[in-house]
Every structure is written in structure tokens, then in C-alpha cells.
PQR file with spaces between the fields and no chain letter, atoms N, CA, C, O and H, PARSE charges and radii, in Angstrom:
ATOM       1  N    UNK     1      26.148    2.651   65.164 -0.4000 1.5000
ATOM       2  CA   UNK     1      25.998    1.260   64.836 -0.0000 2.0000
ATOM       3  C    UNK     1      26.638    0.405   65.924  0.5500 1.7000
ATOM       4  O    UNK     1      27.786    0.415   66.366 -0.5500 1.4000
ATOM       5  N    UNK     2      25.703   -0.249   66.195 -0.4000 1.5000
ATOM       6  CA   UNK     2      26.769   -1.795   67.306 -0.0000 2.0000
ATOM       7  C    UNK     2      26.943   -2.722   66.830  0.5500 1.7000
ATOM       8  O    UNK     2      26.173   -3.450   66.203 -0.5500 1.4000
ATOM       9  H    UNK     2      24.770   -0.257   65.835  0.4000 1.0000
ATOM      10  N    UNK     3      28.478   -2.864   67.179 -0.4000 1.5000
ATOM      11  CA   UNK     3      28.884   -3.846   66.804 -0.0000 2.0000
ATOM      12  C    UNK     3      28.591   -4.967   66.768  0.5500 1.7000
ATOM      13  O    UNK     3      27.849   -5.313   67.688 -0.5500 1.4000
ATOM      14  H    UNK     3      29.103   -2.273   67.688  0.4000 1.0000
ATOM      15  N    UNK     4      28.963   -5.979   65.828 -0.4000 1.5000
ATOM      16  CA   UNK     4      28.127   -7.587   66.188 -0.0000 2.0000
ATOM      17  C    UNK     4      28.660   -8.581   67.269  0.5500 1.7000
ATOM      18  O    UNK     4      29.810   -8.669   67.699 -0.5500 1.4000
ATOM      19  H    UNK     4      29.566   -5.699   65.081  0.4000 1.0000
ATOM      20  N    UNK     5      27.715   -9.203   67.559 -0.4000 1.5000
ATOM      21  CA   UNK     5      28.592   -9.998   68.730 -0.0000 2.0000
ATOM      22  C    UNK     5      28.517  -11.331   68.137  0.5500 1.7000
ATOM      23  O    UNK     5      28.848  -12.386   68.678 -0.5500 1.4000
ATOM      24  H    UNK     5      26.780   -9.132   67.210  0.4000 1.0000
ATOM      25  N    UNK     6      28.022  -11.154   66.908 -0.4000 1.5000
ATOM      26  CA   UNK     6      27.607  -12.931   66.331 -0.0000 2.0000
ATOM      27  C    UNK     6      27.462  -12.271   64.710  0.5500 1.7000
ATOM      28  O    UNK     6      27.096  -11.172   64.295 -0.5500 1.4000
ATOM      29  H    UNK     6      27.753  -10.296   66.469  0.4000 1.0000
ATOM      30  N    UNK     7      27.902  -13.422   64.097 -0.4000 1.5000
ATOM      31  CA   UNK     7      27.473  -13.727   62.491 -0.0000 2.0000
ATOM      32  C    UNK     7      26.296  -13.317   62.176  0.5500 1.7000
ATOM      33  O    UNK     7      25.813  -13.472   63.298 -0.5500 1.4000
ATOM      34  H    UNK     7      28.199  -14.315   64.435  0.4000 1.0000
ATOM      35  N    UNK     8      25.044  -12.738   61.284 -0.4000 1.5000
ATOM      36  CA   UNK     8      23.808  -12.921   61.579 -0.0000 2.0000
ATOM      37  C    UNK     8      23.742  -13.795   59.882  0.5500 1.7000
ATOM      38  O    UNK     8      24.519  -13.750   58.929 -0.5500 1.4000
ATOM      39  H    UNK     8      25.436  -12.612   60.373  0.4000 1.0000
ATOM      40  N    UNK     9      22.740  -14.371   60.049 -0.4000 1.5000
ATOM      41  CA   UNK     9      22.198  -15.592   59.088 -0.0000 2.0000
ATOM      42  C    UNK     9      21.558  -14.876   57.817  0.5500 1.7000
ATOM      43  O    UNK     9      20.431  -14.427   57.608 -0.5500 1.4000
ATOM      44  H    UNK     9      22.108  -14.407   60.824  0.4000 1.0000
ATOM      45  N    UNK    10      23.189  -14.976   56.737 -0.4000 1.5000
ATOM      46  CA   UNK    10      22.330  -14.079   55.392 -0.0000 2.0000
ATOM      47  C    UNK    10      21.338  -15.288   54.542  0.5500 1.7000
ATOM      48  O    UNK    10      21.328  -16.487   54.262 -0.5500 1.4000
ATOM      49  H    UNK    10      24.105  -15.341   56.907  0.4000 1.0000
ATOM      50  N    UNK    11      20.413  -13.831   54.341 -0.4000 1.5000
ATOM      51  CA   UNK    11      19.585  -14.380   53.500 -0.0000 2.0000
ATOM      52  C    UNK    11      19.854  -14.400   52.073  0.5500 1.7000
ATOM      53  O    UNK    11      20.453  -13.561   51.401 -0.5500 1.4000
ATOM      54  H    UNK    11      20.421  -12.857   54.568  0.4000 1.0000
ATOM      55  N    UNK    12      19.283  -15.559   51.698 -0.4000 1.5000
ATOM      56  CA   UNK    12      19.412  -16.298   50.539 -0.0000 2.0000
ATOM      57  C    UNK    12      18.901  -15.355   49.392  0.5500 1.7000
ATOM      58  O    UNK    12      17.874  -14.742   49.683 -0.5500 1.4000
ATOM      59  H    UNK    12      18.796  -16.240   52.244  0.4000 1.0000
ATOM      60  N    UNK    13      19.416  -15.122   48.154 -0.4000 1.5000
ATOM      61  CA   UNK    13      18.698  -14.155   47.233 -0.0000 2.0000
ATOM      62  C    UNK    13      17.672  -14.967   46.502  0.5500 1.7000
ATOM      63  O    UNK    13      17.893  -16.177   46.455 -0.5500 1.4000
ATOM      64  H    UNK    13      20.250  -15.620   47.917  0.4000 1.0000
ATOM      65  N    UNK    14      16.741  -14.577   46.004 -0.4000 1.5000
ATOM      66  CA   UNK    14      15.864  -15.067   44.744 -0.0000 2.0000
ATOM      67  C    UNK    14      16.069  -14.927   43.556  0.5500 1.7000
ATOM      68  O    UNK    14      15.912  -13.876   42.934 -0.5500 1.4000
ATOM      69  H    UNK    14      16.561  -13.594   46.042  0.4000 1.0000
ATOM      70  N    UNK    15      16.521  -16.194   43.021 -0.4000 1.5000
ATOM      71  CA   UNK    15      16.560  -15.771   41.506 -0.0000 2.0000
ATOM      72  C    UNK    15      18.014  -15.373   41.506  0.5500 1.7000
ATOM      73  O    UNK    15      18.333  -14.277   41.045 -0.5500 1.4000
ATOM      74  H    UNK    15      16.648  -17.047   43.527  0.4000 1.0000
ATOM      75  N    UNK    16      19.015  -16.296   42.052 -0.4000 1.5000
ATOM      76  CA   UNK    16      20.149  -15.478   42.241 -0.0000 2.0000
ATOM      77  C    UNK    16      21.274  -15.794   40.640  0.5500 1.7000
ATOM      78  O    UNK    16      21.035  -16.608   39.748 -0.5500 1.4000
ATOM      79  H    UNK    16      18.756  -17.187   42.426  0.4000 1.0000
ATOM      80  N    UNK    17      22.065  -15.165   40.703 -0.4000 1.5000
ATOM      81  CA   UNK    17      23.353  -15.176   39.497 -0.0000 2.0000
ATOM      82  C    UNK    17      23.920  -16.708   40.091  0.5500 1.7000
ATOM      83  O    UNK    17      23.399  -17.590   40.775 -0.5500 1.4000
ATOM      84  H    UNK    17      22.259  -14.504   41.428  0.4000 1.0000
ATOM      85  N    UNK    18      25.263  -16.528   39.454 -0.4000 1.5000
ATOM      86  CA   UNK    18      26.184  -17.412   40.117 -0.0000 2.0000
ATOM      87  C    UNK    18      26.890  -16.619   40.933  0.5500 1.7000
ATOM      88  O    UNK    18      27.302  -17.062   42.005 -0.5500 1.4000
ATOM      89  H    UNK    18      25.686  -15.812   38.899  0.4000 1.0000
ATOM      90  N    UNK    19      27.085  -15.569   40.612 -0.4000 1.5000
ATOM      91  CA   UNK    19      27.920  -14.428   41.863 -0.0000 2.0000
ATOM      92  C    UNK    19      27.155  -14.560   42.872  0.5500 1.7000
ATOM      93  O    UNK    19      27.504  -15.173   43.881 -0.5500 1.4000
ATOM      94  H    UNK    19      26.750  -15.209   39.741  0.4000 1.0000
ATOM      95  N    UNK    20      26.154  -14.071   42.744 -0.4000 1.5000
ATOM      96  CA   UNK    20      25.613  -13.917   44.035 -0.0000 2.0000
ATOM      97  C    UNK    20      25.307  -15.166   45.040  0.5500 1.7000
ATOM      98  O    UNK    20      25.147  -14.989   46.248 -0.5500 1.4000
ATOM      99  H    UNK    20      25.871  -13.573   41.925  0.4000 1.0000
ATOM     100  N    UNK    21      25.236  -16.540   44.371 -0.4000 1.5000
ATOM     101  CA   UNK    21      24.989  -18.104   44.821 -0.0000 2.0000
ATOM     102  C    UNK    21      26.765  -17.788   45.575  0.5500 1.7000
ATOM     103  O    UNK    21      26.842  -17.703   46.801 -0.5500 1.4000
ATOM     104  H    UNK    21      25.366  -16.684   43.390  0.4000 1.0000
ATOM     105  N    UNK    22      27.794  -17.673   44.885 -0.4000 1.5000
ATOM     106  CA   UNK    22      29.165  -17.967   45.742 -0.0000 2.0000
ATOM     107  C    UNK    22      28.905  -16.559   46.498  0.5500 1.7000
ATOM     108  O    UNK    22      29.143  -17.058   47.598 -0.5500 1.4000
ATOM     109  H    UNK    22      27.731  -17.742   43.889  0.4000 1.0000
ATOM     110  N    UNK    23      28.739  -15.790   46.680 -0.4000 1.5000
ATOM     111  CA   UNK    23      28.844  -14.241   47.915 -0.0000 2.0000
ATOM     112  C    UNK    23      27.961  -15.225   49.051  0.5500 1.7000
ATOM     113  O    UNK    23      28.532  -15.571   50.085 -0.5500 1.4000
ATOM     114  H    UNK    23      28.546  -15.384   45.787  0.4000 1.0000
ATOM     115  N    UNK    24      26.521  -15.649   48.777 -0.4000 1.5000
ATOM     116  CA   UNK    24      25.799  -16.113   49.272 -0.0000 2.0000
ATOM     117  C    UNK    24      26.615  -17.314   50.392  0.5500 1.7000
ATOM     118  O    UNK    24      26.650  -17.255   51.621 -0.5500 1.4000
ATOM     119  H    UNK    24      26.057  -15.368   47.937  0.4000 1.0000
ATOM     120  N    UNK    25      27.207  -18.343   49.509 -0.4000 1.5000
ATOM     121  CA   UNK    25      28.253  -19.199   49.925 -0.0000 2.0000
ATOM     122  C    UNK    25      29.265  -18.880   51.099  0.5500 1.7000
ATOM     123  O    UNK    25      29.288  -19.285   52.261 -0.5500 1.4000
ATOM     124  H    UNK    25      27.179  -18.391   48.511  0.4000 1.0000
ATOM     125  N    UNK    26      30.168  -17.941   50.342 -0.4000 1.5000
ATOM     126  CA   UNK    26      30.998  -17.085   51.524 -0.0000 2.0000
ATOM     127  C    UNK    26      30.894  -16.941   52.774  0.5500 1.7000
ATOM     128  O    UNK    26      31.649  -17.258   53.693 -0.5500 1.4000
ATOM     129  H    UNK    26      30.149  -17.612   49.398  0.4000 1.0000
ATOM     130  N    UNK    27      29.058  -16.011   52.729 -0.4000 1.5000
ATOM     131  CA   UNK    27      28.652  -15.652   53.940 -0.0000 2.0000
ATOM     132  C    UNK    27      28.386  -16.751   54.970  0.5500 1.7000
ATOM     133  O    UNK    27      28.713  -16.480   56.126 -0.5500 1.4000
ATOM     134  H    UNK    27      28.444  -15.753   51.983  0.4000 1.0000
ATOM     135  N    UNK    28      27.868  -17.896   54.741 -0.4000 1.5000
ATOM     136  CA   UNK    28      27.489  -18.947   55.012 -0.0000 2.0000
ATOM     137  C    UNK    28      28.774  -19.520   56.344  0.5500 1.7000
ATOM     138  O    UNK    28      28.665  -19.913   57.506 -0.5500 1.4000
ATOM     139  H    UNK    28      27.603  -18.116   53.802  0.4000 1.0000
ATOM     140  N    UNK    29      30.102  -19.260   55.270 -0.4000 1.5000
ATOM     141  CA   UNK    29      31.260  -20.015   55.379 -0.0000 2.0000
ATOM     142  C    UNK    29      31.638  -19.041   56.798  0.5500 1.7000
ATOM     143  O    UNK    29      31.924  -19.501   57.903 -0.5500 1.4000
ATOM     144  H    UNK    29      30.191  -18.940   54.327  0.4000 1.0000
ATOM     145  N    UNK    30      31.553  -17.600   56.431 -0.4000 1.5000
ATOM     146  CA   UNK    30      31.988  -16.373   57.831 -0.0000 2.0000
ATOM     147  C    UNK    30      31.277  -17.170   58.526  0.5500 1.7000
ATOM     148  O    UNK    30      31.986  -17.986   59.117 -0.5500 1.4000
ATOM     149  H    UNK    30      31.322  -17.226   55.533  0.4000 1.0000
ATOM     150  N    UNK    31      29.781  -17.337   58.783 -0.4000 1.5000
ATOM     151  CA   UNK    31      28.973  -17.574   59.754 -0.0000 2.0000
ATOM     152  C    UNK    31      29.381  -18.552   60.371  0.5500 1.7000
ATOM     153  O    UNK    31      29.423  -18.379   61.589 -0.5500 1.4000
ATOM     154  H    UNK    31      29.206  -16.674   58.304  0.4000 1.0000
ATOM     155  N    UNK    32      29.774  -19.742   59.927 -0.4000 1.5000
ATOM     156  CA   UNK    32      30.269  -20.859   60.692 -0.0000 2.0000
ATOM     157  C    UNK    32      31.362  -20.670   60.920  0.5500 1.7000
ATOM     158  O    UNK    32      31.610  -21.326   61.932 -0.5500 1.4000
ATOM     159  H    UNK    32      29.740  -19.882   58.938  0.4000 1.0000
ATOM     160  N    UNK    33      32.724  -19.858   60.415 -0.4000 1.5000
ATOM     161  CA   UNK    33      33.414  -19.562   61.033 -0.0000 2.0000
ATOM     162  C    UNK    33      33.836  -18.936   62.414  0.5500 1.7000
ATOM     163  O    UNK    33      34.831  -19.096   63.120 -0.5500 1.4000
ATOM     164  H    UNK    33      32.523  -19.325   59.593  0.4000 1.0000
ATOM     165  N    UNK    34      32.504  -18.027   62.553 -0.4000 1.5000
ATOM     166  CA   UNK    34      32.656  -17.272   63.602 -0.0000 2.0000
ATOM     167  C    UNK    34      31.725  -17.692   64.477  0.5500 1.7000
ATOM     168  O    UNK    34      31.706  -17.039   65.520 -0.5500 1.4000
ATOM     169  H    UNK    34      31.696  -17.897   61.979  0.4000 1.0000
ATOM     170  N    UNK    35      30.901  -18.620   64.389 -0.4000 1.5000
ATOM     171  CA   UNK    35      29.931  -18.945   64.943 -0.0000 2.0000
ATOM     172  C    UNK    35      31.089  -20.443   66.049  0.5500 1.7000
ATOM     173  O    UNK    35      31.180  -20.462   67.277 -0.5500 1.4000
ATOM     174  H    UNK    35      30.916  -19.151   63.542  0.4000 1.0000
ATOM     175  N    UNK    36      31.518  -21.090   65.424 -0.4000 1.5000
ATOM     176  CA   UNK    36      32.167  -22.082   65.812 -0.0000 2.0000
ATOM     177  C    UNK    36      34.157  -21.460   66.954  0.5500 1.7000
ATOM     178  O    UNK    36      34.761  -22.040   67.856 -0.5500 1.4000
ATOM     179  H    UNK    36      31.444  -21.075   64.427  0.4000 1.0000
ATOM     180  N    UNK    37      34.420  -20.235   66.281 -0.4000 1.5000
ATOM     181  CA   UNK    37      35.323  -19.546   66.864 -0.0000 2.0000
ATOM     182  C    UNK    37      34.960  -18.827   68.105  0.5500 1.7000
ATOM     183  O    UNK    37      35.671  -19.042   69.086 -0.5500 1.4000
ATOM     184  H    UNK    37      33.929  -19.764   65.548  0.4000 1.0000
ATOM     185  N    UNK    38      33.752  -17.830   68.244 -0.4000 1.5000
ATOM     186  CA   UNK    38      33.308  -17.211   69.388 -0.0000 2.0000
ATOM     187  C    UNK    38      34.386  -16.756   69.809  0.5500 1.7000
ATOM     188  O    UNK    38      34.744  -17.383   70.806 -0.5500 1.4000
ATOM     189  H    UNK    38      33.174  -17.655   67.447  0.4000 1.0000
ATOM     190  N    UNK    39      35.224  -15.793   69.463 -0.4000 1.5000
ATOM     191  CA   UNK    39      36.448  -15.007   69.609 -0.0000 2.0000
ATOM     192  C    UNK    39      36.096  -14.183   70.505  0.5500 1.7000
ATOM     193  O    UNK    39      35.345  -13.322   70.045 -0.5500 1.4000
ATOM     194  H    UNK    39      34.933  -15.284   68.653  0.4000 1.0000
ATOM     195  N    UNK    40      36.372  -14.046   71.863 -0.4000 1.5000
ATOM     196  CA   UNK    40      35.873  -12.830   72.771 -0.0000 2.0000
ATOM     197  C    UNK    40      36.660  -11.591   72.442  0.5500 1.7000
ATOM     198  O    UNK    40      36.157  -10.479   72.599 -0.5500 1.4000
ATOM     199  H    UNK    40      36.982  -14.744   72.236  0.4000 1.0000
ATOM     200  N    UNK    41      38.147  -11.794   71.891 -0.4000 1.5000
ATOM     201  CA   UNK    41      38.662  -10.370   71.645 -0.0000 2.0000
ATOM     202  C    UNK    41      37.927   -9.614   70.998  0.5500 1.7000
ATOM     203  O    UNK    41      36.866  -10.016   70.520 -0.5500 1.4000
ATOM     204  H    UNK    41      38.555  -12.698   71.763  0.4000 1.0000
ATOM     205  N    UNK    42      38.469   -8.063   70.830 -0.4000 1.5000
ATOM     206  CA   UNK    42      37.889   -6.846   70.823 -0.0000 2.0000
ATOM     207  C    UNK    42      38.820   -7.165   69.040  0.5500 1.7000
ATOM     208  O    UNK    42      38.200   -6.749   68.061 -0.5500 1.4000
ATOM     209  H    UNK    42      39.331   -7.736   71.218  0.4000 1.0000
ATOM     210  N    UNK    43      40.070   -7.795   68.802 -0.4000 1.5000
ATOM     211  CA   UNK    43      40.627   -7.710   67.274 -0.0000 2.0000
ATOM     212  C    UNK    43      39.495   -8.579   66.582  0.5500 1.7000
ATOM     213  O    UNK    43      38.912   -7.954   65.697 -0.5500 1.4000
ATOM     214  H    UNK    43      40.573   -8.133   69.597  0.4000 1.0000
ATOM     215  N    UNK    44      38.976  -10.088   66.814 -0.4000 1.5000
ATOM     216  CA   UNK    44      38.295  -10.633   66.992 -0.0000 2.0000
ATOM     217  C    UNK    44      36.575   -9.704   66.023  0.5500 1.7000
ATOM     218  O    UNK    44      36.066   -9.988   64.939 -0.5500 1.4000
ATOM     219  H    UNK    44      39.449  -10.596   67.533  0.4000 1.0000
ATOM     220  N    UNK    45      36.278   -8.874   66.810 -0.4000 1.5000
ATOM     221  CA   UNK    45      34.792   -8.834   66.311 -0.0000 2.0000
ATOM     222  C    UNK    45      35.364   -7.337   66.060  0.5500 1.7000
ATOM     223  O    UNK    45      34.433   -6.592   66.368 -0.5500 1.4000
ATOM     224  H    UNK    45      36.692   -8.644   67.690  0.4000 1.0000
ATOM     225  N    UNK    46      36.160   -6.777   65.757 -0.4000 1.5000
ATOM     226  CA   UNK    46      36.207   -6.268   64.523 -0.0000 2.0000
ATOM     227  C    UNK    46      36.714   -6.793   63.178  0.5500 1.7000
ATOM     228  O    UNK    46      36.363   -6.145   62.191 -0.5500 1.4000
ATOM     229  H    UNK    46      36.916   -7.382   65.507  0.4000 1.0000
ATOM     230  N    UNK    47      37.526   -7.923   62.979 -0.4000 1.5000
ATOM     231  CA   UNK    47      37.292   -8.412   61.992 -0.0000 2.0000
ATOM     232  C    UNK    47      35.968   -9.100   61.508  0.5500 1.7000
ATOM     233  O    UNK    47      35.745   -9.445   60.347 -0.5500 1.4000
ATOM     234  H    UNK    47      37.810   -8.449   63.780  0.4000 1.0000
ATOM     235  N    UNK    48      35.337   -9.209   62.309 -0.4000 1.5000
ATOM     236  CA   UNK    48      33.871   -9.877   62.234 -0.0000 2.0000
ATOM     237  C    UNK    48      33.327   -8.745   61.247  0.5500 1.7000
ATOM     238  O    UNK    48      33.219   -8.946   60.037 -0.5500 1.4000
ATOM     239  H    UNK    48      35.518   -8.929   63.252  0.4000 1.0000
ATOM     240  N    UNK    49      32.931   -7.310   61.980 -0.4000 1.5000
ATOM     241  CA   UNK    49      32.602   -6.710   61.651 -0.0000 2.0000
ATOM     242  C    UNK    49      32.860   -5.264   60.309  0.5500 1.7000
ATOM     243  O    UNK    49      32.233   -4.219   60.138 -0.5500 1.4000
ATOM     244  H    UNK    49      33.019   -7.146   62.962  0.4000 1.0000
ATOM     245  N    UNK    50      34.145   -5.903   59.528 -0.4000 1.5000
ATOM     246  CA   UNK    50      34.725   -5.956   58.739 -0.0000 2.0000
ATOM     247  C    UNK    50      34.304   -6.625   57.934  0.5500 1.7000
ATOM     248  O    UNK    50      33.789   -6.050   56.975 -0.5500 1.4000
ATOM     249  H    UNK    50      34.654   -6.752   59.667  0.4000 1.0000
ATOM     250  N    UNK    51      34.324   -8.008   57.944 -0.4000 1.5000
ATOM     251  CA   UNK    51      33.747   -8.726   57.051 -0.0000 2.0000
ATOM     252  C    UNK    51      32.024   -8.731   56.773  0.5500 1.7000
ATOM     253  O    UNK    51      31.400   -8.520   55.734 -0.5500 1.4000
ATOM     254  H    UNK    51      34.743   -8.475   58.723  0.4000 1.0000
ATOM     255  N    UNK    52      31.631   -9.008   57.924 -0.4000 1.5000
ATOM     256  CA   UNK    52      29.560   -8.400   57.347 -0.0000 2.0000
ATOM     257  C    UNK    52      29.698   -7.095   56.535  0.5500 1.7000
ATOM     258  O    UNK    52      29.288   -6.971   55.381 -0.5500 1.4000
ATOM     259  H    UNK    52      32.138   -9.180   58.768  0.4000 1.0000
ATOM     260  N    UNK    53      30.196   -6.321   57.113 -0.4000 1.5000
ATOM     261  CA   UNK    53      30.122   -5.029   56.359 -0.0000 2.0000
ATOM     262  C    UNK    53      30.497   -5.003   54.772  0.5500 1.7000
ATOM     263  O    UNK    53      29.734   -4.469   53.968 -0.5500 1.4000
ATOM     264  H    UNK    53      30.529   -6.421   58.051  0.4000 1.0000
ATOM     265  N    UNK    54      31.951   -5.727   54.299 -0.4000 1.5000
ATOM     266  CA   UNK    54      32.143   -5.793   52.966 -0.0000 2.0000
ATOM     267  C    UNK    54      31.224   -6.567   52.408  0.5500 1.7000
ATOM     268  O    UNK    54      30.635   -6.182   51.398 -0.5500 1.4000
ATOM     269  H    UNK    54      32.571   -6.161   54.953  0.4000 1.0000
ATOM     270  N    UNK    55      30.921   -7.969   53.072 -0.4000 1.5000
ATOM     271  CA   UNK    55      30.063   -8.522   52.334 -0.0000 2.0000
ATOM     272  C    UNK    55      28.635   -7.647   52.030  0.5500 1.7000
ATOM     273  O    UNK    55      28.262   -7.566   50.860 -0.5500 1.4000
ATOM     274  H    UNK    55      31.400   -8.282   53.893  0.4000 1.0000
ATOM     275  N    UNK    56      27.990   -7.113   52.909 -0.4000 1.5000
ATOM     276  CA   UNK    56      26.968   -6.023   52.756 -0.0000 2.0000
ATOM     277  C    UNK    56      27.183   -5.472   51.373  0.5500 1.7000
ATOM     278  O    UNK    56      26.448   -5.661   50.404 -0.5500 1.4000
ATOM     279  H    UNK    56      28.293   -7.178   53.860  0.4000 1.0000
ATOM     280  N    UNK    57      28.388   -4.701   51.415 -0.4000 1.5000
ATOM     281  CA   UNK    57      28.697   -3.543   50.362 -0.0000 2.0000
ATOM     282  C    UNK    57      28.897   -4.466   49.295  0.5500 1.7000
ATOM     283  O    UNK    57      28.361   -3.917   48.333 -0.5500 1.4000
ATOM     284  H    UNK    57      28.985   -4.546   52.202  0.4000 1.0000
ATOM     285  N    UNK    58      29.331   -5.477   48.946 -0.4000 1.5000
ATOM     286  CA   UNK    58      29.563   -5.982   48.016 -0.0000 2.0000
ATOM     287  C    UNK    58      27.827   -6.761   47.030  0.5500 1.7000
ATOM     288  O    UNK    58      27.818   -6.814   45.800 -0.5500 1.4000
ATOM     289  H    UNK    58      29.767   -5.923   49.728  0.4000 1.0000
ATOM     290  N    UNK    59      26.598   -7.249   47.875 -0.4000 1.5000
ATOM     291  CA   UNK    59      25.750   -7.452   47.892 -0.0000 2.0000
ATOM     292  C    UNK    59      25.409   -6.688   47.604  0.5500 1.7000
ATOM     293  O    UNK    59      24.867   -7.044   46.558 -0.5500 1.4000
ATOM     294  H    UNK    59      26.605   -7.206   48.874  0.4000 1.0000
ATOM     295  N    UNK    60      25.196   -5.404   47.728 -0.4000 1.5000
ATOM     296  CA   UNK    60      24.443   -3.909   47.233 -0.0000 2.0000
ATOM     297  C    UNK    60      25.339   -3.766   45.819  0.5500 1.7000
ATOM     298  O    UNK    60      24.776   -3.561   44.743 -0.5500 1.4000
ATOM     299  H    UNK    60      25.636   -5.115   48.578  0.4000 1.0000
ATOM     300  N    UNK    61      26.351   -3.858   45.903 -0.4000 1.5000
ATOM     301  CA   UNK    61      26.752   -3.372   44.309 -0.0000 2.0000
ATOM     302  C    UNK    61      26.349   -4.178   43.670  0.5500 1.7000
ATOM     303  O    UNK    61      26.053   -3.721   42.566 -0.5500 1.4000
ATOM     304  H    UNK    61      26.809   -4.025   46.777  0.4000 1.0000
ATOM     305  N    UNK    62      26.059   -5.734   43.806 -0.4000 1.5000
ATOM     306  CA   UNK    62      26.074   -6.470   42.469 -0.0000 2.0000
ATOM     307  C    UNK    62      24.172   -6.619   42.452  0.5500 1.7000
ATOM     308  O    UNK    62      23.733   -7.228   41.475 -0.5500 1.4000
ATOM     309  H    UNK    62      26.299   -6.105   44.703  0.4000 1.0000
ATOM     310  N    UNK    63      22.937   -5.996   43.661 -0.4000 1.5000
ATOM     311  CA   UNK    63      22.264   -5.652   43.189 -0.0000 2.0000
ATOM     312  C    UNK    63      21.725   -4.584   42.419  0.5500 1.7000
ATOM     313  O    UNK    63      20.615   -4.505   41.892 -0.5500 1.4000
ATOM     314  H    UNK    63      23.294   -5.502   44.454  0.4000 1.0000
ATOM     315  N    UNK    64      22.785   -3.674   42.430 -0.4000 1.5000
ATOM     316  CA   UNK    64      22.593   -2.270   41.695 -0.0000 2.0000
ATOM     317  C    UNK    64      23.130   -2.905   40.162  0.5500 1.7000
ATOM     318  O    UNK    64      22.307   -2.897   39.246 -0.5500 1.4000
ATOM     319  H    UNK    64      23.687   -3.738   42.858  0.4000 1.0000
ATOM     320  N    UNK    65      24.147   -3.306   39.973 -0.4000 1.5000
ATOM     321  CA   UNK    65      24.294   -3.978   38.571 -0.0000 2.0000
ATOM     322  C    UNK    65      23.457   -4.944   38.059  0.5500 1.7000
ATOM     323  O    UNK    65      23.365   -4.938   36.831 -0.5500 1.4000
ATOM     324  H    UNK    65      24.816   -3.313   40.717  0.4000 1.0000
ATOM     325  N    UNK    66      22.686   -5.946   38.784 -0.4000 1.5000
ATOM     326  CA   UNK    66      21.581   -7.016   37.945 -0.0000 2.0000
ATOM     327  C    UNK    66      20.359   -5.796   37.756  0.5500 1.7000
ATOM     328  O    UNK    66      19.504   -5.891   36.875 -0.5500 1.4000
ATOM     329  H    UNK    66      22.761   -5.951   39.781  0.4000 1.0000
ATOM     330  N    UNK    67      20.408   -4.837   38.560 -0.4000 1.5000
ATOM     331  CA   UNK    67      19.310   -3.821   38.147 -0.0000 2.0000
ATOM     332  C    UNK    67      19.075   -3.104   37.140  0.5500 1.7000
ATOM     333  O    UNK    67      18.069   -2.808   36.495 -0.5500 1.4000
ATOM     334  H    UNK    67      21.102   -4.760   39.276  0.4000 1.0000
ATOM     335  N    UNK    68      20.741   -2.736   37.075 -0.4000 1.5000
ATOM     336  CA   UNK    68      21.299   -1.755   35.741 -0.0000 2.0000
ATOM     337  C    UNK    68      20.739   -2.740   34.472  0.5500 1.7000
ATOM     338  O    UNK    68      19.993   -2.344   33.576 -0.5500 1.4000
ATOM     339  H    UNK    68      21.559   -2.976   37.599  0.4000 1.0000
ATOM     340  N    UNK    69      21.240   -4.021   34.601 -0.4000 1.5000
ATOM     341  CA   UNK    69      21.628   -5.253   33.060 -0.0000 2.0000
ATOM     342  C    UNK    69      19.798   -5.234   32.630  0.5500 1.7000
ATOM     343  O    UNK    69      19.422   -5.182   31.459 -0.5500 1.4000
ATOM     344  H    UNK    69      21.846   -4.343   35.329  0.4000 1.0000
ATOM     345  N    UNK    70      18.913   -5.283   33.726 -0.4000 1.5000
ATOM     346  CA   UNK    70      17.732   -5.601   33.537 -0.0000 2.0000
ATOM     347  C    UNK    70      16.478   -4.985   32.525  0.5500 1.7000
ATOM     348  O    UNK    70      15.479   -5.260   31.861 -0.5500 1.4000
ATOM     349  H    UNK    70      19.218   -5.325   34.677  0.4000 1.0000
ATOM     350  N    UNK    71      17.776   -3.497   33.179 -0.4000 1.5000
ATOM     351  CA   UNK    71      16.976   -2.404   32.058 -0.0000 2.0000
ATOM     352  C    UNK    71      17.159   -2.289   31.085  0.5500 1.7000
ATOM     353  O    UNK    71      16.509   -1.477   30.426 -0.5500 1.4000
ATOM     354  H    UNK    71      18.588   -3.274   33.719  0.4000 1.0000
């Protein structure tokens, strides 16, 4: 996997919860954070890449749970 060198622009869910509207939010908030910081360190874009990643994992669990509730 390579690392990111930039925020990338999450997409918006359909039909979202309120969890997922504030995760959604969050991401928004990293993006301009890091988008407006452009941190060249190497500590820098691994926290970057720390954070996409949880947010990722965290996005996958709470679609595996609206999946679970649905059934």
C-alpha cells in the first residue's frame, strides 16, 4: 500500500444514519485539515495515514451493522 500524500475526498453515503452523517463530517474536517497543513514530514503523513485508515475501518463496521439491523 502507498502511502497518501493528500486527504482523498470521502464520499458521501446514501441514505445515511446520523453516525454515519458525523463520520462523514469528520472526514471532511481531516481533509481540510490536511489539505490546508501540507505537512512534508514523514510523522506528518503517517498520522495522515492513520487517520484514513481508522476512518475506513470504522465506515466498514458501521456498514456491516446497518446491514446486520436491516435483516
Amino acid at each position: 500500500m502507498n502511502p497518501l500524500q493528500q486527504y482523498p475526498m470521502p464520499d458521501r453515503p446514501s441514505n445515511p444514519s446520523p453516525l454515519e452523517i458525523a463520520i462523514y463530517n469528520y472526514e471532511l474536517l481531516a481533509k481540510k485539515h490536511y489539505d490546508d497543513k501540507r505537512r512534508k514530514s514523514a510523522a506528518s503523513k503517517e498520522k495522515l495515514q492513520r487517520d484514513y485508515d481508522h476512518l475506513q475501518k470504522e465506515r466498514t463496521r458501521l456498514e456491516f451493522y446497518r446491514a446486520e439491523s436491516e435483516n
